[in-house]
C-alpha positions as semicolon CSV with decimal commas, in nm:
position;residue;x (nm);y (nm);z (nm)
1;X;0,000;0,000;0,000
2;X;0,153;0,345;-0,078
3;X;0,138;0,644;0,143
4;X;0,162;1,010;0,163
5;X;0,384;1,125;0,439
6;X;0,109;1,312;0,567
7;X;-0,110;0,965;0,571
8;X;0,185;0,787;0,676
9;X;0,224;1,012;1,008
10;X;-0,205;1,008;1,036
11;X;-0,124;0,630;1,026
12;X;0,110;0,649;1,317
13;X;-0,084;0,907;1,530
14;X;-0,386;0,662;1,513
15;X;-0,163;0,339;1,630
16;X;-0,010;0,578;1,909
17;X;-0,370;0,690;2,035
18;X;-0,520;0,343;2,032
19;X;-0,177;0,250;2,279
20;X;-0,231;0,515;2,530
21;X;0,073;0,735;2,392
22;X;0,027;1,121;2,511
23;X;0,114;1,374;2,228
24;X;0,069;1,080;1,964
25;X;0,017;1,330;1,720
26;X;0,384;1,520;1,855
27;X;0,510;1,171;1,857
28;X;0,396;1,045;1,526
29;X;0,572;1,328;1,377
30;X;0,885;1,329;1,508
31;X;0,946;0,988;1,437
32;X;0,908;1,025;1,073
33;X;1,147;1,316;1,123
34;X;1,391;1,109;1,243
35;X;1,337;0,843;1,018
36;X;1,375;1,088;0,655
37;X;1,630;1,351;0,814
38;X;1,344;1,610;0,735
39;X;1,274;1,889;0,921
40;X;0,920;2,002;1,029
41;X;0,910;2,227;0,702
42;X;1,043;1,971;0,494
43;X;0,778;1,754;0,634
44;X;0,522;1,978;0,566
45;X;0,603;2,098;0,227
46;X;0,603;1,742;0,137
47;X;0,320;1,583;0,275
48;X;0,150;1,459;-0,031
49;X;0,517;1,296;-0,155
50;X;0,462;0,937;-0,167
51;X;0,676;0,749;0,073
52;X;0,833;0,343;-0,063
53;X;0,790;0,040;0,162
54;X;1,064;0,042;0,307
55;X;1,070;0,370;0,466
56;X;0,691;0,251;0,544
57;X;0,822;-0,062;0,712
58;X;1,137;0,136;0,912
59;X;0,872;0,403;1,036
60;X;0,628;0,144;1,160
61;X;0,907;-0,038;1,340
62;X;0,940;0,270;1,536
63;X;0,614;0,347;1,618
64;X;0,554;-0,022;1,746
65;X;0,876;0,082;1,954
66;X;0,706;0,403;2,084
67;X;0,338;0,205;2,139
68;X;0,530;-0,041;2,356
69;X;0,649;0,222;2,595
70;X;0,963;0,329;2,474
71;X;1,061;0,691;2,550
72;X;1,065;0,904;2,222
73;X;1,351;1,022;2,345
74;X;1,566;0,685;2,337
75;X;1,399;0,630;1,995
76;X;1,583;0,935;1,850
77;X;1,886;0,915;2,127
78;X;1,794;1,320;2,186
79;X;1,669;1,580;2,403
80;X;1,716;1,913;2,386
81;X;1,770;2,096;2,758
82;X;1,900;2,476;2,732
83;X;1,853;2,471;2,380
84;X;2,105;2,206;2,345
85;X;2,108;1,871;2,202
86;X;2,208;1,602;2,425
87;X;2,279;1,245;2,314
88;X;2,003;0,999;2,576
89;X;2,026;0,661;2,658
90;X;1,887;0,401;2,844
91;X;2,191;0,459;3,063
92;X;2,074;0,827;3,176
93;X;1,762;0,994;3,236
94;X;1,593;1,228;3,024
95;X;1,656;1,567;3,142
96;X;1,297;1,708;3,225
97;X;1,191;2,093;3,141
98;X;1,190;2,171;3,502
99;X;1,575;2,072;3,559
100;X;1,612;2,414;3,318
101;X;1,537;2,618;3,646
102;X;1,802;2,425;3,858
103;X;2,054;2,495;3,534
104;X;1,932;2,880;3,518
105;X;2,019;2,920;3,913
106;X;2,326;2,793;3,885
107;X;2,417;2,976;3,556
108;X;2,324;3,324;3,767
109;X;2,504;3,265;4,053
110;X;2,803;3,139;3,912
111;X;2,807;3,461;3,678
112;X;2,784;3,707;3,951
113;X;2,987;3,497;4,177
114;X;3,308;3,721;4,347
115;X;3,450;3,483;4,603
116;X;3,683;3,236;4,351
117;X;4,002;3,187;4,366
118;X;4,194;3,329;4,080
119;X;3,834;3,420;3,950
120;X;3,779;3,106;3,807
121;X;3,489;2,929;4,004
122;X;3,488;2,576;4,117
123;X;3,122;2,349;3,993
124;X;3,023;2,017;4,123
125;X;2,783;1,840;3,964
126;X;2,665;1,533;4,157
127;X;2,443;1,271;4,008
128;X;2,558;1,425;3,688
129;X;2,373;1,161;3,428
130;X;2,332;1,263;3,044
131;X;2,587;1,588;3,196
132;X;2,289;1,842;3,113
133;X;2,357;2,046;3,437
134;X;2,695;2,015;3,423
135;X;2,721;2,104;3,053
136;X;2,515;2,359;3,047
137;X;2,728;2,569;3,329
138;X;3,016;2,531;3,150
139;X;2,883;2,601;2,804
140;X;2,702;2,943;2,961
141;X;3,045;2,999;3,183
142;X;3,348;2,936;3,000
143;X;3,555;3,074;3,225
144;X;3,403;2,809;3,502
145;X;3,588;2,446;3,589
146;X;3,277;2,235;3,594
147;X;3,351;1,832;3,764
148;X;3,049;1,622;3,735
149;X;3,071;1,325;3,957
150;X;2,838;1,002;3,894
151;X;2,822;0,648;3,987
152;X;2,772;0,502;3,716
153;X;3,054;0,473;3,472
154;X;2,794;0,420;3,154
155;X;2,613;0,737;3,242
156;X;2,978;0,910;3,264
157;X;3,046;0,773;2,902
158;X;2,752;0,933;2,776
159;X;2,822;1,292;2,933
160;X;3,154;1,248;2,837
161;X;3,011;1,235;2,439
162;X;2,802;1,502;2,513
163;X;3,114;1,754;2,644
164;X;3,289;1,664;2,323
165;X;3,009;1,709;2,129
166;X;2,888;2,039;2,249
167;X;3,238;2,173;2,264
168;X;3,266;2,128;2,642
169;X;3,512;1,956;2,745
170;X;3,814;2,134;2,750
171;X;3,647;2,306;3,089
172;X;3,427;1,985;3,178
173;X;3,593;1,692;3,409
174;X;3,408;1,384;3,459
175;X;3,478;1,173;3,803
176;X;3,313;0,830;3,898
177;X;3,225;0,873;4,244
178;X;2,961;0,758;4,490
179;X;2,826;1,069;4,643
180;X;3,146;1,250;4,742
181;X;3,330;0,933;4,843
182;X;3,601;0,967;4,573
183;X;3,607;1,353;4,577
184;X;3,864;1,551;4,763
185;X;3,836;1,915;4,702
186;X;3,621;2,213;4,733
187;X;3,373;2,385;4,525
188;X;3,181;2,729;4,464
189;X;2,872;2,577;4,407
190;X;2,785;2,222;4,404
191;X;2,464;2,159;4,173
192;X;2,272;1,826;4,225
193;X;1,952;1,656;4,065
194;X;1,965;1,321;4,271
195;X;1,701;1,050;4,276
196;X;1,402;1,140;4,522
197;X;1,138;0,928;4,449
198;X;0,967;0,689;4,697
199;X;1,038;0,364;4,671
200;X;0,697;0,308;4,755
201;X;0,623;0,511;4,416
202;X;0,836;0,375;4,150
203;X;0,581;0,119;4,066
204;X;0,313;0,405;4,019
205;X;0,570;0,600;3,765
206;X;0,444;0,614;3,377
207;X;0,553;0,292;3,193
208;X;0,763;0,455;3,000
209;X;0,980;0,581;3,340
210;X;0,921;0,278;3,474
211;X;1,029;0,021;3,267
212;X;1,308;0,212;3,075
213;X;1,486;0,439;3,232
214;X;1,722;0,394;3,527
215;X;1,533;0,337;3,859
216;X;1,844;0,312;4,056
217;X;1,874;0,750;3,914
218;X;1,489;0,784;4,063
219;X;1,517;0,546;4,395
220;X;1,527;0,785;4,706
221;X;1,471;0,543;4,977
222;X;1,132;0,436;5,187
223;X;1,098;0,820;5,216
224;X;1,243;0,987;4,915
225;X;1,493;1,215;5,107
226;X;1,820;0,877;5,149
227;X;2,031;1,106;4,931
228;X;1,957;1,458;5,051
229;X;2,106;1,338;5,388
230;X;2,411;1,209;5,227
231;X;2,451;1,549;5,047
232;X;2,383;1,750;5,354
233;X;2,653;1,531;5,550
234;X;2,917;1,584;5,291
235;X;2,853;1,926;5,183
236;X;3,076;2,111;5,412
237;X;3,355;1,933;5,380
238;X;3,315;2,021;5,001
239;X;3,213;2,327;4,960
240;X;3,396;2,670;5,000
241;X;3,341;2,964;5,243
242;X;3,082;3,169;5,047
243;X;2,943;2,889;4,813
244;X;2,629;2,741;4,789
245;X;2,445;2,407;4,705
246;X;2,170;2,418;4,448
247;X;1,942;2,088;4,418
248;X;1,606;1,985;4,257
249;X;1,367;1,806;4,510
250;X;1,094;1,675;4,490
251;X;0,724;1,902;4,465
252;X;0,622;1,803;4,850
253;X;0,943;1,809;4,995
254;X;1,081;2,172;5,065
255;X;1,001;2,170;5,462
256;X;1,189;1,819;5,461
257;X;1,491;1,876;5,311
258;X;1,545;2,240;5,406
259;X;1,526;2,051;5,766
260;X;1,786;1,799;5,684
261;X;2,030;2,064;5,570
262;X;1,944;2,307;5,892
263;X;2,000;2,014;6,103
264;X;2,362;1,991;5,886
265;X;2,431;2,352;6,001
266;X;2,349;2,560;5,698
267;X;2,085;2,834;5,798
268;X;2,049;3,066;5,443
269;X;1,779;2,833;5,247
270;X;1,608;2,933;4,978
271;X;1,298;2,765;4,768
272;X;1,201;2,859;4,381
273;X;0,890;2,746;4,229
274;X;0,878;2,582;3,884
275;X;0,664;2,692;3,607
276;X;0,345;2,551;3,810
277;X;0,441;2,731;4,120
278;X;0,531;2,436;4,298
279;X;0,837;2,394;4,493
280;X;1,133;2,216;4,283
281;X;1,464;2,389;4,363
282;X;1,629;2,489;4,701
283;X;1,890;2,676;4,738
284;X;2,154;2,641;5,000
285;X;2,398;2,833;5,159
């Protein structure tokens, strides 16, 4: 049977829908972008062009890949955070919008930072994954030497790709480390996205979290708040007289971990809101 694209990618919206994909339509689209190479204009200026079987067959294979629960975003190996294209893989997870407001905190304070020695400040990124945070600070702050630390040598590999690819990595260093436990030195600001979820919840994530990308990245604890506790403990040995810790948290659990980290002896806390007005980001001094 010949298509159209534009039947072809009605075709694939309609299989999408029927499987309980969100944005099927968004989804549908995008994978025959990926497929052809086209862009969204090319797509559209060419919508009656008849497509051949095989593309037919290769495009189908990926929407049965997409039905199943696979993230669009291992499909294509991309996401775009900070208007940059990262390379994602089952390995990492997919940086999410709201991680854009830990990355624009960071990016501020680090630009109107005073206190570094030599003027060059000092980033830790912990939990670093894909290297979005990381990346991002040191792409927007050149002048910045930007270590992101992770435990998982795969999800190093990847960020490592990404530094080269985005022209990073002559200020980017990459450390495999659990926590702080194989990190010696000080920082300006340490920057962290760690896992927060429940335990208790991970079974209640969206397939498509749940069964592809890295639970041991999303696994908090019983009560969501393991690794805030080990951050809090080994922030001041790690960070510098003026810095400050930046982290995402989860959207109930402000009051807790601003506790854990007054307990730790840091008084200056601060919470932002993300684009919902709920609490996401706490700042830490």
């Amino acid at each position: 049977m010949k298509y159209t694209l534009k039947e072809l990618i009605s075709a694939g919206n309609e299989l999408l829908r029927h499987a309980g994909v969100e944005n099927a339509g968004y989804d549908a689209e995008a994978l025959l972008r990926f497929e052809t190479g086209h862009d969204r204009q090319q797509v559209f200026l060419n919508r009656d062009f008849p497509v051949d079987e095989a593309l037919a067959r290769r495009y189908y294979a990926l929407v049965f890949r997409r039905s199943a629960g696979e993230p669009l975003q291992y499909i294509t190996g991309e996401q775009y955070f900070m208007g940059h294209r990262f390379a994602v893989d089952p390995s990492v997870l997919i940086p999410r919008p709201e991680t854009e407001i830990l990355a624009e905190k960071a990016i501020d304070y680090v630009k109107t930072y005073t206190g570094a020695e030599n003027g060059i400040p000092v980033v830790l990124d912990l939990c670093t994954g894909s290297g979005a945070l990381a990346i991002s600070i040191a792409k927007a702050c050149p002048r910045t030497r930007v270590i992101a630390s992770d435990i998982s040598e795969d999800a190093l590999d990847t960020a490592r790709r990404n530094a080269f690819d985005l022209g990073a990595d002559c200020n980017t260093e990459f450390i495999l480390s659990d926590l702080f436990e194989s990190i010696d030195m000080e920082f300006d600001l340490i920057v962290t996205n760690p896992p927060y979820v429940r335990t208790g919840e991970l079974p209640g994530l969206q397939r498509e979290i749940r069964e592809h990308e890295p639970l041991s990245a999303l696994d908090g604890g019983e009560d969501g708040l393991k690794y805030y506790r080990l951050i809090a403990a080994g922030t001041k040995d790690h960070l510098r007289k003026g810095g400050c810790l930046i982290a995402e948290i989860g959207m109930d659990q402000a009051r807790s971990v601003s506790d854990i980290f007054r307990a730790a002896g840091f008084a200056q806390i601060e919470v932002f809101q993300d684009f919902a007005g709920r609490s996401r980001i706490i700042k830490i001094i």
